[in-house]
C-alpha positions, 0 to 999 in steps of 0.5 A: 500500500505504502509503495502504491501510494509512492507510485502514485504521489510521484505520478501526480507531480510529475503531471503537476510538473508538466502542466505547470511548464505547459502554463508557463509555455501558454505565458511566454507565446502570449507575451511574445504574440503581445510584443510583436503586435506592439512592436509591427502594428501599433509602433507603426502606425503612431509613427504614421500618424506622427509623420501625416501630423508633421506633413501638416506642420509645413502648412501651418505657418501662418497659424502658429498658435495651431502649429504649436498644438500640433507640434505638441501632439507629435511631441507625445506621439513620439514619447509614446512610441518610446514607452511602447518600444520600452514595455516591448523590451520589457516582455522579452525581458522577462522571458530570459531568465538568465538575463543579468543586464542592467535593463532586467535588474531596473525590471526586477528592481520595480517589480520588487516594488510593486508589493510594497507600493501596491502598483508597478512603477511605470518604467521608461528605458531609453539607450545602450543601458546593458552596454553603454554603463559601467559597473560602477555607474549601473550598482549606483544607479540601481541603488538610487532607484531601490531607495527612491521606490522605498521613500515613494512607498514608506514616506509620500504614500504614492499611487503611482511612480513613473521611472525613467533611466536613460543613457546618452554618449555622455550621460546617465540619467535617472527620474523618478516621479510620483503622485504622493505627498509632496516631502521636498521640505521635510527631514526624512527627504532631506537625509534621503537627498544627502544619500542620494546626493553623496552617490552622485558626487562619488560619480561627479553627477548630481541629484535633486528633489522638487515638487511635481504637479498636481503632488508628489515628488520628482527625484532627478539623478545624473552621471557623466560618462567618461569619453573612454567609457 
């Protein structure tokens, strides 16, 4: 009896094995036919859209005030193919496992968060992040960002987070912007922004806390790149 039992356990697992590995098989294909429609159909057409907009600018110039409001429109048109492109990156991401880059430990870092925000922080990611930053650059710029969610959470009670990290040739960026309670003024922002600040400086970059509108807190952190790196 004990050995049928055995049998049976072992048979029983191996089925809950394999349906867990078919449910994660279901997972990845979804999150790939998703990235894809995201990246060959609705890229394309706001970058149509934002073209057809400019194509209309040129007729405008005696309108400025209108030319304005449509330059606005194509302003957000390529901010939002830029978010896209980022949640496209994301869903592959997090299909790799083994993925140590700097763009997979920035997804970790803000889904880490989400439990104790209760949502997760909207992330933008912008440049060569994997190849383009130094170690040394990267732990600084993960550790800025792991105690900006925390403050967000435990100190402005936020709702919400927008991050953003971007590279350029000679420049890392972070920012970090919430809709909590405003603690630009207030002693615990104050020794969070010596700490952030000290990282910065190690970095010969700088940091900053101001208000964001309606509420909130907009943290900004920077670092020069060396020519060489």
């Amino acid at each position: 009896m004990i050995g049928s039992f055995a049998d049976q356990a072992a048979v029983a697992l191996e089925i809950a094995d394999r349906r867990h590995d078919a449910e994660e098989v279901l997972v990845l294909n979804d999150r790939d036919r998703i990235a894809r429609d995201l990246h060959d159909v609705t890229i394309q057409r706001l970058f149509a859209n934002g073209l057809s907009l400019q194509a209309v600018l040129a007729r405008l110039a005696d309108r400025p005030e209108v030319a304005s409001r449509v330059q606005g429109v194509v302003d957000d048109l390529d901010g939002t193919i830029k978010m896209v492109r980022s949640t496209v990156y994301a869903l592959r991401e997090r299909e790799s496992p083994g993925g140590a880059g700097l763009r997979a430990k920035l997804l970790a870092e803000t889904d880490r968060a989400a439990a104790s925000l209760g949502c997760t922080p909207a992330l933008r990611m912008t440049g060569l992040l994997d190849t383009a930053v130094p170690a040394g650059h990267a732990d600084h710029l993960l550790a800025v960002l792991r105690e900006a969610l925390a403050n967000a959470a435990r100190h402005a009670h936020a709702t919400a987070v927008e991050v953003t990290a971007e590279v350029t040739d000679s420049e890392l960026r972070l920012r970090v912007a919430d809709n909590g309670r405003s603690i630009a003024q207030d002693v615990t922002s104050r020794s969070v922004l010596a700490n952030l600040q000290q990282r910065a400086a190690q970095l010969a970059g700088t940091c900053t806390l101001t208000p964001n509108q309606p509420t909130g807190t907009i943290l900004e952190w920077t670092a020069p790149l060396a020519a060489d790196e």
